[in-house]
Every structure is written in structure tokens, then in C-alpha cells.
matplotlib code that plots the C-alpha trace (Angstrom):
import matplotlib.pyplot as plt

x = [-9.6, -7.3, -4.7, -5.3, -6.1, -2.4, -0.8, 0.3, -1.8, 0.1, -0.3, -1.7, -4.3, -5.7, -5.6, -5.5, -7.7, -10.7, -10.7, -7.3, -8.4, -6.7, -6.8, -4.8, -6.0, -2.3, -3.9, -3.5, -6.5, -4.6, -5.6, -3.4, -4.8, -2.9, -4.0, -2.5, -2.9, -5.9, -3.5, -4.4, -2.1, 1.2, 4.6, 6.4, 8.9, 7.3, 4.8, 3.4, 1.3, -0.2, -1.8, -2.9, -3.0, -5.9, -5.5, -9.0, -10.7, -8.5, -6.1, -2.7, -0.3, 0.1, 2.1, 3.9, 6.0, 7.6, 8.7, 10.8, 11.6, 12.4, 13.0, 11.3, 11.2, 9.3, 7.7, 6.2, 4.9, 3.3, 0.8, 2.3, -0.5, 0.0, 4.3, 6.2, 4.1, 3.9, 5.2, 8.3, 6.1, 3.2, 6.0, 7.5, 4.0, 3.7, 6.4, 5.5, 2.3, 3.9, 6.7, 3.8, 1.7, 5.3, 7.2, 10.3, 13.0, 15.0, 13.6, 14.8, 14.1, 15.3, 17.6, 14.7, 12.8, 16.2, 16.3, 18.1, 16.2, 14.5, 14.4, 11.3, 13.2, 16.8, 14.9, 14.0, 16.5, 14.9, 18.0, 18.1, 14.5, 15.5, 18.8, 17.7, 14.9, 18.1, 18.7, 22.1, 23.6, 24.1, 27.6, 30.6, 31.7, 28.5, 28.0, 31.5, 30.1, 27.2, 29.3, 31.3, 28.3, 27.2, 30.3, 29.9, 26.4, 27.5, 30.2, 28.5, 24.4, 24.0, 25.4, 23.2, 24.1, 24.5, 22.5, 25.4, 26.1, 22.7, 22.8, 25.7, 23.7, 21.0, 23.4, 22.7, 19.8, 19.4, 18.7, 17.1, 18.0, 15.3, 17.2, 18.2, 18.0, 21.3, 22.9, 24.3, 22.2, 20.7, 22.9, 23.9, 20.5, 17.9, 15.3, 16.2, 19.5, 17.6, 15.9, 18.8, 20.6, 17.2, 16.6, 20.7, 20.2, 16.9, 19.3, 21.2, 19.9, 16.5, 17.3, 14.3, 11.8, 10.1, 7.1, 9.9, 12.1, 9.4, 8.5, 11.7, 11.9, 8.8, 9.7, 13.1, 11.7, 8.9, 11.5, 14.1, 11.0, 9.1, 5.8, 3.7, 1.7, -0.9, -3.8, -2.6, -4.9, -3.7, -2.3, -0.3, 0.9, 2.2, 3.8, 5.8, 6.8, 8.1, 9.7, 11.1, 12.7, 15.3, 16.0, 17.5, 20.5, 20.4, 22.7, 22.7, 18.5, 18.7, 20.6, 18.3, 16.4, 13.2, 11.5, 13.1, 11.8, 8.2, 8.5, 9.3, 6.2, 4.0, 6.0, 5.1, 1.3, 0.9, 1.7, -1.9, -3.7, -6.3, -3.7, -0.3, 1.1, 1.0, 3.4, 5.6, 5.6, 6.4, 9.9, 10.8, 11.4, 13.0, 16.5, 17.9, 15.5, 16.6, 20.3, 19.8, 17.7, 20.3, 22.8, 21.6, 20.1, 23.0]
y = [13.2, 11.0, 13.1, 13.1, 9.5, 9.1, 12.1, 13.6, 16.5, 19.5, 23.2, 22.7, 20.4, 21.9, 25.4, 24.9, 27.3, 25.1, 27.4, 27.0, 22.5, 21.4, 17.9, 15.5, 12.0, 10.9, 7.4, 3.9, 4.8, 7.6, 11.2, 13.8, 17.3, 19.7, 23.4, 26.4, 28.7, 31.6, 35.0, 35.4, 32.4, 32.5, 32.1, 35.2, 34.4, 30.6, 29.9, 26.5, 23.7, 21.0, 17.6, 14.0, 11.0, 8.7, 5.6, 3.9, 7.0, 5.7, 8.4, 6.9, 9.6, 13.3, 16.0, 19.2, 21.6, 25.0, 27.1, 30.4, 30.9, 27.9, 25.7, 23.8, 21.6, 19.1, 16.3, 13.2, 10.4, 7.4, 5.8, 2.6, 0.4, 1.3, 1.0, -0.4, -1.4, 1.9, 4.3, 5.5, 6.1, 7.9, 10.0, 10.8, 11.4, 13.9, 16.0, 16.1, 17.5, 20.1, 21.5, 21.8, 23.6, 26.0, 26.4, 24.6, 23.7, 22.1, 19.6, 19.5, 16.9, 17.9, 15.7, 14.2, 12.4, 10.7, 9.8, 12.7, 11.9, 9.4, 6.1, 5.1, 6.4, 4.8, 1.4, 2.2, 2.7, 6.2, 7.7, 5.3, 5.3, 9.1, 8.3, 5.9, 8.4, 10.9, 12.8, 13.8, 15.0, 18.9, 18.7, 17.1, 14.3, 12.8, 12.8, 10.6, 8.7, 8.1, 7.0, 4.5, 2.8, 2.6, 0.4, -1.4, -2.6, -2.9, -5.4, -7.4, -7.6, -8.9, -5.7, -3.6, -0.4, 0.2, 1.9, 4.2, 4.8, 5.9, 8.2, 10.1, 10.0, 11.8, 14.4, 17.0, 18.1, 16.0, 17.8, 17.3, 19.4, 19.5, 20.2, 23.5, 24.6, 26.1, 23.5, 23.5, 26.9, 26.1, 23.6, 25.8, 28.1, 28.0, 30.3, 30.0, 31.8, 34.9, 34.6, 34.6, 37.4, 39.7, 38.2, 39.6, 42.8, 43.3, 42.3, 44.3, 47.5, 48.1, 46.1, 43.5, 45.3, 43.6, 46.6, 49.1, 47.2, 46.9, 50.3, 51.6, 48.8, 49.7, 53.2, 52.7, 50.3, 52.8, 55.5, 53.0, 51.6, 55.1, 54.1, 54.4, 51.6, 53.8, 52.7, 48.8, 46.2, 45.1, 42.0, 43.5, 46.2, 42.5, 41.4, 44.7, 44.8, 41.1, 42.2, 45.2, 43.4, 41.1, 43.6, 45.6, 43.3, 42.9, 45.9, 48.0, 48.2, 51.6, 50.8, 48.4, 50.0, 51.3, 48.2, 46.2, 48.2, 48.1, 44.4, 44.1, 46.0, 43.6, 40.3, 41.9, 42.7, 39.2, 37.7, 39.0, 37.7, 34.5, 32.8, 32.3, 30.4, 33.8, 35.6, 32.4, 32.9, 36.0, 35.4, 33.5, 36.2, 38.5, 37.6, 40.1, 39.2, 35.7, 36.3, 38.6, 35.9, 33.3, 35.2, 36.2, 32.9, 30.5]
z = [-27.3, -29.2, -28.1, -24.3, -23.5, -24.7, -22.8, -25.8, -25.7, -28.0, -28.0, -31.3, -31.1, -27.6, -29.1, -33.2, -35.6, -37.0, -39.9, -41.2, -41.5, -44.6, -46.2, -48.2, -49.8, -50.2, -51.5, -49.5, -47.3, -45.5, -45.2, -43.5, -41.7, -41.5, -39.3, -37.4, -34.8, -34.6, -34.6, -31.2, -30.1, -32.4, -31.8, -32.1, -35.2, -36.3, -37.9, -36.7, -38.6, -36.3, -38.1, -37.5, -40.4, -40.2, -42.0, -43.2, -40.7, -37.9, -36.4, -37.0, -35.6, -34.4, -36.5, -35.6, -37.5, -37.0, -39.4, -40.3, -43.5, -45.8, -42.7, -40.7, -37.8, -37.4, -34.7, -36.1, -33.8, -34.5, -32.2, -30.5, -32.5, -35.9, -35.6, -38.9, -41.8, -43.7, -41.0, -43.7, -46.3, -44.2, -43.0, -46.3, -47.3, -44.7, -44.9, -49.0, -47.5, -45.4, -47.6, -50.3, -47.4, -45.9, -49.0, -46.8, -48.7, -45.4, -42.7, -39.3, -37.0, -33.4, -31.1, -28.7, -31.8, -32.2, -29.0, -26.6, -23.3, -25.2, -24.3, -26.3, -29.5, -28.6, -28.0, -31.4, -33.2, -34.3, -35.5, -38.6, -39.4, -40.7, -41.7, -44.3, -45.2, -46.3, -43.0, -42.1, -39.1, -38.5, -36.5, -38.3, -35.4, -35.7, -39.2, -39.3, -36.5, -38.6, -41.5, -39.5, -38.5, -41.7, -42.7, -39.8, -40.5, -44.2, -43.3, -40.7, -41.6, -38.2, -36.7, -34.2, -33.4, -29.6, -27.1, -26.4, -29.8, -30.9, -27.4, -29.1, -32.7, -30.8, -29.4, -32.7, -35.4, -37.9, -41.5, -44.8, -47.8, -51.0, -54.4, -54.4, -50.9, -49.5, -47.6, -43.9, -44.3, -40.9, -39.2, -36.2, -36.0, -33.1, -31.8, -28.4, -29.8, -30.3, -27.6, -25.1, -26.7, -26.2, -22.5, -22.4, -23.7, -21.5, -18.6, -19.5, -21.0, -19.0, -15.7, -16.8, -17.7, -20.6, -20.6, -20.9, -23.3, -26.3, -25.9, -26.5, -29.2, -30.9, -31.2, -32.1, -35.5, -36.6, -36.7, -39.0, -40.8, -41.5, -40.0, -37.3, -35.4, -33.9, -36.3, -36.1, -34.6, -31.2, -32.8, -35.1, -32.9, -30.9, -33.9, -34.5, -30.8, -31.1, -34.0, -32.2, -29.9, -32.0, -35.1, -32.1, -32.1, -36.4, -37.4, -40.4, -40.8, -41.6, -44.7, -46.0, -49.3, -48.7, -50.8, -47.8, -45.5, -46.9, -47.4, -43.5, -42.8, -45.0, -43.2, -39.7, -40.7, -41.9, -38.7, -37.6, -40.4, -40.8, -42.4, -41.2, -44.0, -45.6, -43.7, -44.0, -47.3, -47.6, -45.1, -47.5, -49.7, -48.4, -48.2, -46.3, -43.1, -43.7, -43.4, -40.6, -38.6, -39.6, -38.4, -35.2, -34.5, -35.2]

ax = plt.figure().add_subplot(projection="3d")
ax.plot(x, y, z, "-o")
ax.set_aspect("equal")
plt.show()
């Protein structure tokens, strides 16, 4: 309900699991929930965390994050009412809250929160509400353009950053790096990577068919993997078929060690378990799945 008398209504709070409700008491009156998704509704390769922050049992602002891995990326809108005050700390307080939750280790915040085909964030300023916080551009140009601004305002205090300037800020991911995360890791990665190259080879392989392409998929994994899916749940038969289809582009599976390979298995059954945040986890350490992804990806 809060949600829809606003038109904000989000895949994860129309279709969230009520059984995967957690709660934080982060102190100043505001409590932060966090959920997912039931198995029956996941994203392929994500994992995704939805959330709201009440503040004094009011709901203050709507949360979503998408994982893979050690990063995420992450939405975060406040509610027109309850702009500046303590919106910087709320924030920080929820993404403490969700890289405690994900194991993430780098934030990404996507273009339209800054403001790409976003005039409600360029009026704003969004941009430098997460640069101060620490964010810092993913491309190169924009991270100088950045910088020269930040002179700018640092030799004139009355300075304001154009409309057209923060237009171009908003051209690129913006990223934040906890201690000991590999930076610029995942500057130029996006799902929608992956997915083009396996809508390409589907194009290209089996004339469209999507029916016939994660069949061939499927049996191509279980024979690299050394298993066989006909005892699997029909979610996680889903999960290895999704699978399927983008380790066909990852060369070189064969040669990974069978601890890999049994490790992959575990990653891909997780997927249909009650908690996502599991198999999460579990990408997270398996670095050879990472680099593969990463590669592929960016």
C-alpha cells in the first residue's frame, strides 16, 4: 500500500517472500527490513534483497539491491516528505545493513539514481549526495569531470554545478569499494552483457529457439559437470538450465578441478533453496565462477 499510492510499486515488494523478513534497530528511531524473493520468482544470476526504513513506525523510503558475487547494485529512494534531515545517514545505515546481509564488498549505484532520464534526481543534485558519501565514477572522463568540479566548488563556495554538467555526471555507474575489495573489479560489468551474448548465440546457433537452446545447454553442462539433473526439483532443474545457458560462452570448464566442479553444483542447487542469501554466499567463493562471470559480463 505504501508503495502504490506513490507509483512506485517494485517487483519486490508486490512479489517479496514474507518468510525471508529481516530487521534492524539501527538506533535514532529507524528500523530497516530487508527480504527476498520465494525460489519460484528469482532472477536467473542475482540474487535480490528488497526493503523499506520506517522512522518512529513511519515508512520513510523503499530499498532495492541486486547482487552477484561481492557486488551489488543498489536503488534507494526516499519519500518526498521525509527529504534532507537524516537521509545520508539512513542511507549509510542501510547499505551497512545490506553488505552485512550479501557479504558485498562493492556498491554500485546505477546511472538513473544519478540522474540519467532523471529529472527529479538532476534537480537534486543526486550525483553529490553519493559523491560525498565516497562514490566514484566507473569511466575515467567522468571521474576527472568529477574532480574539476570539485575544485570549482572548492574555490568559489557559491558555485552550483550545472544542469548539464550533472547530465554528463549521470552518463556512468557510480562505485563504492569496502577495504579490501578489488577495485575497478566491476567498473565495466553488466548483466545485460551476458545476456546479449546468449540471445546472440541463440540467434545464431538454434535459429531462436530458446526450448531447444537449454536443452542442448543442459546436456552439454551435466556431461562437463559429471551429473545428472533427472532427480532435481523443477526449480533447480531451472537454475541449471539458466546456468547452462551462459557457461556455454565461459571457455575452459572442463579444466576446472573437480572441487570446482562440485562447488558449481552446490552454487546452482542453492539458487532453489528458502534462502537466497545462501547461494550468494557461496558465489562468493568460488573465484573461478567469479572471473568467468566478470569476464563475460564486462
Amino acid at each position: 500500500e505504501v508503495m502504490l499510492v506513490r507509483y512506485r510499486e517494485l517487483y519486490g515488494t508486490t512479489l517479496g517472500d514474507p518468510r525471508s523478513v529481516v530487521r534492524a534497530d539501527v538506533g535514532r528511531g529507524a528500523t530497516i527490513y530487508l527480504w527476498n524473493l520465494p525460489p519460484d520468482r528469482r532472477l536467473p544470476l542475482r540474487a535480490y534483497v528488497a526493503g523499506l526504513t520506517l522512522k518512529n513506525g513511519v515508512p520513510i523510503n523503499y530499498i532495492e539491491a541486486i547482487g552477484l558475487c561481492e557486488w551489488m547494485e543498489v536503488g534507494f529512494n526516499t519519500f518526498y516528505t521525509f527529504r534532507g534531515g537524516e537521509a545520508g545517514w539512513i542511507y549509510a545505515q542501510v547499505l551497512r545493513c545490506l553488505c552485512h546481509l550479501m557479504g558485498t564488498t562493492c556498491v554500485s549505484v546505477y546511472p538513473y539514481q544519478l540522474g540519467h532520464d532523471n529529472d527529479e534526481a538532476i534537480e537534486s543534485g543526486a550525483f553529490w549526495f553519493y559523491r560525498k558519501l565516497g562514490f566514484r565514477p566507473g569511466r575515467a572522463e567522468l571521474q576527472r569531470l568529477a574532480e574539476g568540479e570539485e575544485r570549482k566548488i572548492a574555490a568559489d563556495p557559491k558555485y552550483r554545478t550545472p544542469a548539464r554538467t550533472l547530465k554528463r555526471l549521470a552518463a556512468g555507474h557510480v562505485f563504492y569499494e569496502l577495504p579490501g575489495s578489488e577495485v575497478g573489479a566491476w567498473d565495466r560489468f553488466s548483466t545485460r552483457n551476458i545476456g546479449l551474448r546468449v540471445n546472440r548465440r541463440m540467434a545464431r546457433d538454434f535459429g531462436g529457439d530458446a526450448v531447444l537452446m537449454r536443452e542442448h545447454s543442459r546436456r552439454a553442462l551435466e556431461r562437463t559437470l559429471g551429473v545428472s539433473t533427472s532427480s532435481w526439483t523443477p526449480l533447480e532443474k531451472a537454475a541449471f538450465e539458466n546456468f547452462a545457458l551462459v557457461l556455454a560462452d565461459v571457455p575452459g570448464v572442463r579444466a576446472w578441478t573437480r572441487e570446482e566442479k562440485q562447488d558449481l553444483v552446490r552454487i546452482i542447487r542453492a539458487k532453489a533453496k528458502p534462502d537466497e542469501m545462501l547461494y550468494l554466499h557461496l558465489t562468493q567463493r568460488h573465484g573461478r565462477l567469479r572471473r568467468a562471470l566478470l569476464a563475460i559480463g564486462s
